[in-house]
Structures are given as C-alpha cells and as structure tokens.
C-alpha positions in Angstrom: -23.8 -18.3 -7.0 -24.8 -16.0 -9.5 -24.3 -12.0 -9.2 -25.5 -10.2 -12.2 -25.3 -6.4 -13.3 -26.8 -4.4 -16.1 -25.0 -6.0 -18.8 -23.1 -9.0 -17.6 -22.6 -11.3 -14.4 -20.1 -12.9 -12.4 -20.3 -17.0 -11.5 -18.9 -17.1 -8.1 -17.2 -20.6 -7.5 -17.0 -21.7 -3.6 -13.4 -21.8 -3.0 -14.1 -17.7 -3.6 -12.8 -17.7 -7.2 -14.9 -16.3 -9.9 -15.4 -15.6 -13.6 -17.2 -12.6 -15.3 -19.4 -13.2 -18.3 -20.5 -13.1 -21.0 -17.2 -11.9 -22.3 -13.6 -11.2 -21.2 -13.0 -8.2 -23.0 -16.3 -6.1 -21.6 -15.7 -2.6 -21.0 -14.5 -0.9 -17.7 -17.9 0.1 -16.7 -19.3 -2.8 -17.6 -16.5 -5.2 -15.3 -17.1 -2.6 -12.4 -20.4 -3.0 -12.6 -20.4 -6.9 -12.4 -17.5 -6.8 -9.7 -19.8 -4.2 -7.3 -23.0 -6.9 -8.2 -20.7 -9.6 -6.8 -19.3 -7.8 -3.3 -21.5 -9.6 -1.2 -20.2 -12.6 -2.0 -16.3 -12.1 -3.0 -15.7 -9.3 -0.7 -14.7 -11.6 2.3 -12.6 -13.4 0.0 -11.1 -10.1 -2.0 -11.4 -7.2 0.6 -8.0 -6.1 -0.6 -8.7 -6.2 -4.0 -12.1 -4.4 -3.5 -10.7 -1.7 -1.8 -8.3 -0.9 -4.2 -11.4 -1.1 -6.7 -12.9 1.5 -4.3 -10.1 3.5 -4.6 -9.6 3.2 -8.6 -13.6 4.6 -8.5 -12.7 7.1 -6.0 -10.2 8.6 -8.4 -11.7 8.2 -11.5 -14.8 10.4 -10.1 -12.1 13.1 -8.7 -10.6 12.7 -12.3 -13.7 13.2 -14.3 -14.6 16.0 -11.8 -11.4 18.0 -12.4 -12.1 17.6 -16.4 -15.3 19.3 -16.0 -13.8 22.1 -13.9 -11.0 22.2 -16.6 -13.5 22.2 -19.9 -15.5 25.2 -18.0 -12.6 27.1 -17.4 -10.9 26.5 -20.6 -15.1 27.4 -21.8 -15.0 30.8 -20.1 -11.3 31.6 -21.5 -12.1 30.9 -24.7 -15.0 33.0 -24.8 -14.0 35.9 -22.9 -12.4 37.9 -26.2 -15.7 37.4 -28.1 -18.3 37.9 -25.4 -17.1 41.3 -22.9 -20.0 41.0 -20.9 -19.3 37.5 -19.4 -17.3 38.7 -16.6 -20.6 40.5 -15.0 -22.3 38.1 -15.9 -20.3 35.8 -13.9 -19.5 37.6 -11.2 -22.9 38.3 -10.8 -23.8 34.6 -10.8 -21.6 33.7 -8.5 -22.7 36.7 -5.8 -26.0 35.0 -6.5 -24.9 31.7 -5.3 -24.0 33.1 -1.7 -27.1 32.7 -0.6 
C-alpha cells in the first residue's frame, strides 16, 4: 500500500511497518504530511504514536499562534514612541470589533 502527500509518500508494509520516501532527511512538514496521507492505514497499528503526532501539531499551531500575538505586540510597542496617534487608533479598532 501506497499513501502519498504533496511531496513524498509512505510504503506501508503488511505487518503495519512502514517507510517514508523519497528521502530520510525530508523536512518536518514534509514527514507530517506523508504520516497524515498514511493514517488510514497505520493508525490501527500506531494510534499511540499518532496521537502524540496530534498533539505535537496541536502545539506547534498554539506555538506559532502565540508568536504572531507576540510580533504584534512587540509591533505596537515598537511603534508607539514614533507614531502618538496609534493608541486611538487602536482603541478605536477594537470598539469597532464589538459588533
């Protein structure tokens, strides 16, 4: 069995072991990718190891969301001194966003 993602695929074996190709040394996103492609057929096999893949996502996309958060507050201090009129402004956005 075959599973294939964007950029790669994973040869599932049928005693539930599996190998992702082209290349061992593909990038994060690129072996998450080809290990979420595969579920169907390794999850029964790797449930434990797919929920903890689950869990590594889940935390990655909290981790990217408090960056964001960060590099718009760190934006907003850093531009404060220079720019007076960005504390109405915001404030006024954000009483806009009420609605």
């Amino acid at each position: 069995m075959v599973a294939a993602g964007p950029l790669n695929s994973v040869v599932i074996f049928s005693d539930g072991t599996f190998v992702v190709t082209p290349s061992p040394d593909l990038e994060p996103a690129d072996l998450i990718a080809a290990l979420l492609a595969a579920r169907p057929f390794l999850e029964s096999r790797h449930g434990q190891a797919y929920q903890s893949l689950d869990d590594y996502i889940a935390l990655d996309k909290e981790t990217q969301r408090l960056a964001r958060l960060e590099n718009i507050l760190g934006a907003i201090r850093n531009n404060l001194p220079q720019i007076p009129e960005l504390k109405d402004e915001l404030r006024r956005f954000l009483e806009n966003q009420k609605d």
